[in-house]
C-alpha positions in Angstrom: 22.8 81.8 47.9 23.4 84.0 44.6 25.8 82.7 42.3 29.2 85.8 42.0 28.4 88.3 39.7 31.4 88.9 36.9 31.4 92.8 37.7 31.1 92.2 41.5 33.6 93.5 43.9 34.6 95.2 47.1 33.7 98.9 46.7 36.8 101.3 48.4 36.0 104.6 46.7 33.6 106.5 44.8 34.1 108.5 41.3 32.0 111.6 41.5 31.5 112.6 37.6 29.4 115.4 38.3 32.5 117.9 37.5 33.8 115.9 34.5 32.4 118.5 31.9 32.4 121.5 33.5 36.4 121.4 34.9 37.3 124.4 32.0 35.0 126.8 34.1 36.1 124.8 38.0 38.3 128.5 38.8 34.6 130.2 38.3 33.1 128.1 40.3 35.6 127.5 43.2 35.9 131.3 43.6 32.0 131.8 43.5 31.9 128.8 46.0 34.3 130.6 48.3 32.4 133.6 48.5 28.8 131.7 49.0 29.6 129.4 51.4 30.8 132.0 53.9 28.0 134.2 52.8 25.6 131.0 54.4 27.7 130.6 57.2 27.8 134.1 57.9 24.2 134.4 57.3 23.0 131.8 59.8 25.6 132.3 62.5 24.1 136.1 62.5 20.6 134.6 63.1 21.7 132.2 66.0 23.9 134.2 67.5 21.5 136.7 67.6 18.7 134.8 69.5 21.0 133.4 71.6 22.1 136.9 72.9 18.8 138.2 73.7 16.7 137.1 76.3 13.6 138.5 74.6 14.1 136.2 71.7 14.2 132.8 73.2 10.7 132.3 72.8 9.6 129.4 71.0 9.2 130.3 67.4 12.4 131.9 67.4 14.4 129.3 69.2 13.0 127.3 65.9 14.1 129.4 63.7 17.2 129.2 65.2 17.2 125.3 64.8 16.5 125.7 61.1 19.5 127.9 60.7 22.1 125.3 62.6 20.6 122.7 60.6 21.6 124.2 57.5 25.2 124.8 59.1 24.8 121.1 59.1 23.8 120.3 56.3 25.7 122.5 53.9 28.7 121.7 55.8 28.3 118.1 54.4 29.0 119.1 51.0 30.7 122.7 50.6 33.9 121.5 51.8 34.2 118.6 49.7 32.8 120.4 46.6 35.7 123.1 47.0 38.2 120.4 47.5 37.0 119.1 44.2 37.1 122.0 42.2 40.9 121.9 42.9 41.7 118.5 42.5 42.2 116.4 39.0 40.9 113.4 40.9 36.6 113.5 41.7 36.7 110.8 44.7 35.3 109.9 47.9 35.6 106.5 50.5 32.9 104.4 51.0 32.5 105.4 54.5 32.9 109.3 53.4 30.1 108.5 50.8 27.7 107.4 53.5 28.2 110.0 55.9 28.2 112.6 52.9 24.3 111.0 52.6 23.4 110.8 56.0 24.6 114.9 56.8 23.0 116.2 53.6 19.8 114.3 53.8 18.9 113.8 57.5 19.7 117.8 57.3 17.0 118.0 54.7 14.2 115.9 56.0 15.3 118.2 59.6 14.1 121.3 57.6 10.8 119.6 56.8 10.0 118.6 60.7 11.6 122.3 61.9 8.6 123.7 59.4 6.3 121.3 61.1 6.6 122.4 64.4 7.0 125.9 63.8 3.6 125.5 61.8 2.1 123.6 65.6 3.8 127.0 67.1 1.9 129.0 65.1 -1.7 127.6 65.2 -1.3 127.6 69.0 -0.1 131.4 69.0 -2.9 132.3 66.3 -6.1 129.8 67.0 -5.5 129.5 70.9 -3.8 132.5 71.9 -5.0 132.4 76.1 -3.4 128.6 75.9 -0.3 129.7 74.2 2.3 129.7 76.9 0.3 126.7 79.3 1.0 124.8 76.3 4.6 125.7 74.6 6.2 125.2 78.1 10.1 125.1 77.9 9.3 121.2 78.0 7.3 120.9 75.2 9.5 123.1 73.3 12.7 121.0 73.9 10.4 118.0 72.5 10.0 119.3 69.4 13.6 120.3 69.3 14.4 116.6 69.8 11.6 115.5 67.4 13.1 117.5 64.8 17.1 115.9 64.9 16.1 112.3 66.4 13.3 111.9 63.3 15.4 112.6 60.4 18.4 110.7 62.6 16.7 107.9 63.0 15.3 107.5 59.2 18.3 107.9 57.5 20.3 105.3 60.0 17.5 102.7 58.6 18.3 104.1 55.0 22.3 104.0 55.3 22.4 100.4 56.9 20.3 98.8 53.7 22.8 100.8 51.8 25.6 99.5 53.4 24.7 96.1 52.9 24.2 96.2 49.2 27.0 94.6 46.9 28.0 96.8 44.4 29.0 96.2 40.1 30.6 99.9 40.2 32.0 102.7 41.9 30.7 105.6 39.6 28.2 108.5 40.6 27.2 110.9 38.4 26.7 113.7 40.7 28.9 116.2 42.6 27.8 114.7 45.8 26.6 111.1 47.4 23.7 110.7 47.4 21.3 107.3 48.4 19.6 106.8 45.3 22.9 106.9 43.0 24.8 104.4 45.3 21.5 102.3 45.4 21.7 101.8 41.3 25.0 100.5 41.6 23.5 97.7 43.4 24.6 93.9 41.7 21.1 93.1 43.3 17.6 93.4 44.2 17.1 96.9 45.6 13.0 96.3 46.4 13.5 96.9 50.7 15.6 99.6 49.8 13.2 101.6 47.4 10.2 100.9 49.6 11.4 102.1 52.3 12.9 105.1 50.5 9.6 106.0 49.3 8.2 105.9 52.5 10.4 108.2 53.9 9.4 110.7 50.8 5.6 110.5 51.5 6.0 110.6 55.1 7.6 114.1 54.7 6.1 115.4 51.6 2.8 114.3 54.0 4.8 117.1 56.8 4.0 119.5 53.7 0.4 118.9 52.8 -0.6 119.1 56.5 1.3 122.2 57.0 -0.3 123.8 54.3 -4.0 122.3 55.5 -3.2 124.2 58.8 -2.4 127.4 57.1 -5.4 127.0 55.0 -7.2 126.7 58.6 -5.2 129.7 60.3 -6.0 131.8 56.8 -10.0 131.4 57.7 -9.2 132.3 61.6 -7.0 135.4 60.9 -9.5 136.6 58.6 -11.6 137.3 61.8 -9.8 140.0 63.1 -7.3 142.8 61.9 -4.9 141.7 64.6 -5.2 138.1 63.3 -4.8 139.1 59.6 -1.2 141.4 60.9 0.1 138.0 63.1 -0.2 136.2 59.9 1.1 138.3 57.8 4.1 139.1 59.8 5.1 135.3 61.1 3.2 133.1 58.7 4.2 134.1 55.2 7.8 133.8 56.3 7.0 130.2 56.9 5.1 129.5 54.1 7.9 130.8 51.9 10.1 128.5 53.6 8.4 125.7 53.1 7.8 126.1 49.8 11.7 127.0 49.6 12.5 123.3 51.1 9.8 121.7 48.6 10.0 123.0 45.7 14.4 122.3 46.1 13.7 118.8 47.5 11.5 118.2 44.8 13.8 119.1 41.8 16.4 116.8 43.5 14.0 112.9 43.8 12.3 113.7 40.3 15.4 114.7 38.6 17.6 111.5 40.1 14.9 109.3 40.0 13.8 109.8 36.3 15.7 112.8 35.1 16.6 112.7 31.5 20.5 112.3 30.9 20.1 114.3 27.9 20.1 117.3 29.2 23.0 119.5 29.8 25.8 119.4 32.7 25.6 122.4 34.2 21.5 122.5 34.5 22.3 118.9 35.5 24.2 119.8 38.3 22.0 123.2 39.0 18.9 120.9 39.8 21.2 118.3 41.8 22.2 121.0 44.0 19.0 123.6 44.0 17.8 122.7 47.6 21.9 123.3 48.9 22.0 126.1 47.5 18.8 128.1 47.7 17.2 127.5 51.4 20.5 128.1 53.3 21.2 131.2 52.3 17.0 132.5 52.0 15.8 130.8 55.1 17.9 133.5 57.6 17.2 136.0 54.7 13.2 135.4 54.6 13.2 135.4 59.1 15.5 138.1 59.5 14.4 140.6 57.4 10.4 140.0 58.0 10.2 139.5 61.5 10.5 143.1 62.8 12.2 142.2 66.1 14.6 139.8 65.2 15.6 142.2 61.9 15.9 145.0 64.8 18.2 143.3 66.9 20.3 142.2 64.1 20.6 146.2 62.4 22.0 146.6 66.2 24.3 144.2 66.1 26.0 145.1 63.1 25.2 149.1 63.6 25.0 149.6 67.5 27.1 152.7 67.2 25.7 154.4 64.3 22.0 153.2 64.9 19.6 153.5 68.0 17.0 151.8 67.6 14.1 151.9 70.3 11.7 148.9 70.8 
């Protein structure tokens, strides 16, 4: 049994710091926050909503896309709200309990991008490289599966991740971010923190892995379409969406583990808190953009659905 550490104690609450420099300029921010979140929300609901209503869009790459866009409802709704409370409040703080759910919304909502991208990438090879298959094998069933596969993954890894947090005793109660996240709290630790980083870099390459095979399948699906002009216009029209979401997710995800992990404190606040917050602020609002203005039916049925009086629109 370790000896009490001096600086060791029950941990109630968490001081967020990640405002602490920036407060003169918190009325800019709360009032661009007000009109970006409900541009998100707005955004995605559109999208949903609009697959939802029409029969001919519950096929299986857009009942996907419609995953990825209530999965950044999710997951932005883990941290807009408590960001914009922030910005109004002198005090930057959040329970213990808040803290961990604040991790488990934001991340298992980031690493449920990352499988979404997956099977939408399966959903494509089978619609471009086995096109006489394609409905024997994305049966309703399978389709559910991979619905499932996408929450119960991410759900699943971060419950591992939050119960070694929770059983970490803490020296301090101070996170230098405008959000909880795993790695931050982790640091705190008065302890070893080996099982905790092992399996948090497990979890890292096992999705950044979801990334390097999707782009090994679109590298394979580049050298089918090429075949055929019909191939080359499938691609085109459903892939490169993809692939720009994917890079989207990366690139943002990316930012976030290099810059917590060994970021340099020298730099400035605000580009700071820009890189923190990159993959919350960029894919939710691009994702629905990048789907719904590429994919020609789905961008048709949304121009009715705001204009269905001043636009007709035939199939």
């Amino acid at each position: 049994m370790q000896p009490p550490l001096e600086n060791e104690s029950i941990v109630l609450v968490f001081t967020l710091s990640g405002l602490n420099e920036t407060m003169g300029k918190r009325v800019v921010f709360f009032s661009l926050t007000t009109l970006y979140y409900p541009l998100i929300v707005l955004c995605n609901v559109t999208i949903i909503y609009t697959v939802i209503s029409h029969k001919k869009l519950q096929e299986p790459m857009y009942v996907f896309i419609c995953n990825l866009c209530i999965n950044s409802l999710f997951g932005t709704s883990g941290f807009y709200p408590k960001f914009m409370y922030d910005l109004l409040s002198q005090d930057h703080i959040i329970s213990y309990a808040g803290c961990l759910i604040q991790i488990f919304v934001i991340y298992s909502s980031v690493l449920c991008d990352f499988s979404t991208l997956t099977v939408m990438a399966y959903d494509r090879y089978v619609a471009i490289c086995r096109p006489l298959e394609y409905h024997s094998v994305m049966t309703n069933q399978r389709v559910l599966e991979c619905i499932l596969f996408c929450w119960l993954s991410p759900f699943v890894c971060m419950s591992v991740v939050i119960v070694l947090t929770s059983r970490l005793t803490l020296c301090g109660s101070s996170i230098e971010k405008l959000y909880c996240e795993n790695w931050s709290v982790v640091k705190l630790s008065c302890f070893s923190t080996t099982v905790n980083n092992v399996i948090g870099y497990v979890i890292i390459i096992v999705y950044f892995g979801h990334a390097v095979l999707i782009f090994c399948s679109y590298i394979h699906l580049i050298g089918k379409c090429r075949k055929s002009i019909e191939g080359r216009h499938k691609f085109m029209q459903t892939c490169i969406p993809h692939l720009l979401a994917l890079f989207n997710v990366t690139v943002a995800l990316l930012f976030d583990v290099l810059y917590t992990r060994y970021g340099s404190k020298s730099l400035p606040q605000d580009l700071h808190n820009f890189m923190a917050l990159e993959f919350l602020l960029i894919p939710p609002i691009l994702n629905p953009l990048i789907y719904g203005l590429n994919l020609t039916r789905l961008r048709k049925e949304v121009i009715r659905l705001f204009f269905k009086k001043q636009v007709d629109i035939s199939d």
